[in-house]
N, C-alpha and C positions, 0 to 999 in steps of 0.2 A: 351385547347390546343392552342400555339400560331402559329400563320401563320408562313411560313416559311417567313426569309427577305434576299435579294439577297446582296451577298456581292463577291465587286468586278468585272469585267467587265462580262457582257452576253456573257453565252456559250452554247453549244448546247446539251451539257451531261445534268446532274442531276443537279439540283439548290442548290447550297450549301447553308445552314442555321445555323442559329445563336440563342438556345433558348433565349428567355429573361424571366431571375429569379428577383422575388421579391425582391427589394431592403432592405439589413439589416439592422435590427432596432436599431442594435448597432452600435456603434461605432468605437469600439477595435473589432476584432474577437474574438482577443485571449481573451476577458470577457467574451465569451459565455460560462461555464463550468454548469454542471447539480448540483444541488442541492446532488447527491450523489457524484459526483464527488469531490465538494466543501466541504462534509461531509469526506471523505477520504484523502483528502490534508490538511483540518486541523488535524487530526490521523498524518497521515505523517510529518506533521509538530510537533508534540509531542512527534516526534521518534520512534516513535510504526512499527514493522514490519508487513509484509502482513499480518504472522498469524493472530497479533491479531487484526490488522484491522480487518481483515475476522470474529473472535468471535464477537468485538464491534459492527461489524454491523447486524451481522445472514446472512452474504453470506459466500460464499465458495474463496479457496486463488487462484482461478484462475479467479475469479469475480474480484479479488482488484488488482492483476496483467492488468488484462484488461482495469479497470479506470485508472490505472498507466499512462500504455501506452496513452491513450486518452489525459488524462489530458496531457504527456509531450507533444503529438503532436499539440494538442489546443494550449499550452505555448509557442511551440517553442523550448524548452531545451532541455539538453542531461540526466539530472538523478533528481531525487524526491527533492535534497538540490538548485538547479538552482530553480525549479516547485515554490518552497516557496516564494524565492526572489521573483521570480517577480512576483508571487499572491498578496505577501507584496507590492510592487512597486506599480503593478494593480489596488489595492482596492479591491481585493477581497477575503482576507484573514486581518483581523485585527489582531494587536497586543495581543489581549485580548483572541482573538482561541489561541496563545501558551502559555500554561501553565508553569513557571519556578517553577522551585525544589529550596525548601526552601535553601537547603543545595547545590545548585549548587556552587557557590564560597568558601565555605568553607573551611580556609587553608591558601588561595590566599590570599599574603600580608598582613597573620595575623601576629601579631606581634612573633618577635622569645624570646621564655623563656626559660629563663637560667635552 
């Protein structure tokens, strides 16, 4: 428990206090995400809906609803496509977690036949 420490001038009421927390071992706050967290964002980042997060992982869809939330409030963002970027920005989501579809471009400035 830490002693109280007086802040501001003496009064004659209650002595106001100021806990003092363990200084964090990180750097960024926003890097602190939980290893299921981080297992869910890269899902999210492969386009997969909550459902099947929730099959992929053996939770329930209000469990990956719940990481959702966390994770955008850790990031800072407003929805799951922002969360990515700046996982990718962060370092804490590599290139290599998103999987591309062989057949994603497919079509796109193929040549046109007569």
């Amino acid at each position: 428990m830490t002693a109280p420490v007086q802040v501001g001038p003496p009064t004659s009421g209650p002595v106001p206090f100021v806990r003092a927390y363990a200084a964090r071992s990180w750097s960024d706050p926003r890097t602190y995400i939980t290893d299921r967290e981080r297992q869910t964002l890269i899902h999210a980042a492969n386009g997969k809906t909550n459902a099947s997060i929730a099959r992929a992982m053996g939770v329930g869809q209000e469990t990956v609803k719940t990481r959702m939330q966390s994770i955008l409030r850790k990031l800072r963002v407003g929805d799951r496509t922002q969360a990515v970027a700046v996982a990718l920005c962060l370092g804490l989501l590599e290139m290599d977690d998103v999987e591309i579809p062989a057949a994603a471009n497919r079509g796109y400035r193929d040549p046109i036949k007569p």
